[in-house]
C-alpha positions as CSV (number, residue, x, y, z in Angstrom):
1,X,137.5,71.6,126.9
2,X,136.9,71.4,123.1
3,X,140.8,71.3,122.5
4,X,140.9,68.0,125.2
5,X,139.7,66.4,122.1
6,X,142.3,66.5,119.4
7,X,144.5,66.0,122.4
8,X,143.2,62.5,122.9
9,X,143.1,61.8,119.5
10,X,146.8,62.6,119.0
11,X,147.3,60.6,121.9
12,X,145.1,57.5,120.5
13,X,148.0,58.3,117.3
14,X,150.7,58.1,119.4
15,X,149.7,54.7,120.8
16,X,149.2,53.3,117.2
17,X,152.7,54.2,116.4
18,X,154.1,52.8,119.7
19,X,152.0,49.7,120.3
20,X,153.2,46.1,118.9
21,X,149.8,44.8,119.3
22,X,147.2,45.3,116.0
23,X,144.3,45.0,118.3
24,X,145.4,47.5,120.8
25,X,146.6,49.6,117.2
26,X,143.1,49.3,115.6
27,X,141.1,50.5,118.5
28,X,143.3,53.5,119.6
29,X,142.5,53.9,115.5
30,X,138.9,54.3,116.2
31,X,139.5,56.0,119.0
32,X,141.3,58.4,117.5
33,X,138.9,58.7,114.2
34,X,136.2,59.0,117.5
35,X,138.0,61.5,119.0
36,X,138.6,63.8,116.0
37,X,134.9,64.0,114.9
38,X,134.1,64.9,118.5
39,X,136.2,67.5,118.6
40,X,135.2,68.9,115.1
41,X,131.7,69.0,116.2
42,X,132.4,70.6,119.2
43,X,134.2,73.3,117.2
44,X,131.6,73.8,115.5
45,X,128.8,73.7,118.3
46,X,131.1,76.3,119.6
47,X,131.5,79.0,116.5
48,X,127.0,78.4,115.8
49,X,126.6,79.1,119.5
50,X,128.5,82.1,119.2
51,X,127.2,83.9,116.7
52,X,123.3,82.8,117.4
53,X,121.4,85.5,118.1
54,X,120.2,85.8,122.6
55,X,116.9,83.9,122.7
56,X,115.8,86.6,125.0
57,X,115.5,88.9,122.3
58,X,112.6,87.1,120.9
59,X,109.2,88.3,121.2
60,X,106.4,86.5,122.7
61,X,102.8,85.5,121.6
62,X,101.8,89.1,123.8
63,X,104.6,91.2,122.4
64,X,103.1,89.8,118.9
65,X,100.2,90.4,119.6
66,X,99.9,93.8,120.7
67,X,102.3,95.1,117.6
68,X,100.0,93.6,115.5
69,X,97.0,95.8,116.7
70,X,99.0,98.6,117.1
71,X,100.1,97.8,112.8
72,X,96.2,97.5,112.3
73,X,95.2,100.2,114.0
74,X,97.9,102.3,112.2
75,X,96.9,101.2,108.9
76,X,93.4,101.2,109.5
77,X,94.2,105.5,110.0
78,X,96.7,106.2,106.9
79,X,93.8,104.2,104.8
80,X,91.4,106.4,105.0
81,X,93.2,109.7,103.6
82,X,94.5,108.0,100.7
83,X,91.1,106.7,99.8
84,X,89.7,110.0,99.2
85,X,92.8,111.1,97.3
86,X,93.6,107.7,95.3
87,X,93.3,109.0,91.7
88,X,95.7,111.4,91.9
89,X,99.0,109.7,94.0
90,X,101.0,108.9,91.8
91,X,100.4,110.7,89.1
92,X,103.2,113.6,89.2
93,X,106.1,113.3,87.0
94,X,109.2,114.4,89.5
95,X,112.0,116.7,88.5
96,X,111.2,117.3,84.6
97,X,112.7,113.8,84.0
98,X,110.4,113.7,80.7
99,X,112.4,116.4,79.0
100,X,114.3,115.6,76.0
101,X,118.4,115.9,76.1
102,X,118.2,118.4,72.9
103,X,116.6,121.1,75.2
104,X,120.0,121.3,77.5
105,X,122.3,122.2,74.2
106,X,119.3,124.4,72.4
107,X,118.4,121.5,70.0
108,X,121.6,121.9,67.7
109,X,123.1,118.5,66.5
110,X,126.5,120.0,67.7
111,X,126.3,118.6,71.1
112,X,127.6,114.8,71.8
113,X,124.1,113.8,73.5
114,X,123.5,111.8,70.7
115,X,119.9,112.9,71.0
116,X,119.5,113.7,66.7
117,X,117.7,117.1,67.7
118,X,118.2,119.8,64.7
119,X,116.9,118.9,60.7
């Protein structure tokens, strides 16, 4: 139906062209101009409505609400362990990722770390 659109408009053009009367000329003009910006928008409505997302997919004030409690209660039960243990999370250094690039090549400037180990 969208296409019906640039079909009148081209047919409002046509007119134009054939007509020997400027009133009948100017208002298939503004038909057509009318025509055209209909069917742009209707291209358009077309492409947003279909890549919008199903409204059926939405949650409801209930679905909300009962992920919410189920989030609180949840967080309300990993709380507790880290509070006992808080000072030390967080603390390890992972992997020896401290160590200094000399150590790999024995700490002889030879190697191209660019680390400066040696004298």
């Amino acid at each position: 139906m969208r296409w019906l659109w640039f079909v009148g408009s081209l047919v409002c053009f046509a007119v134009v062209f054939k007509t020997p009367s400027m009133g009948l000329a100017v208002l298939c003009l503004i038909g057509a101009l009318a025509f055209l910006l209909i069917g742009v928008v209707a291209l358009a409505s077309a492409r947003i409505d279909a890549r919008s997302r199903d409204v059926t997919t939405l949650l409801g004030p209930d679905e909300l609400r009962r992920m919410r409690e189920a989030a609180q209660r949840r967080g309300s039960a990993d709380v507790a362990p880290l509070a006992v243990g808080g000072a030390v999370v967080g603390t390890h250094v992972a992997g020896g990722m401290d160590r200094d690039l000399d150590s790999v090549d024995g700490g002889s400037d030879a190697g191209s770390d660019g680390g400066g180990g040696g004298d």
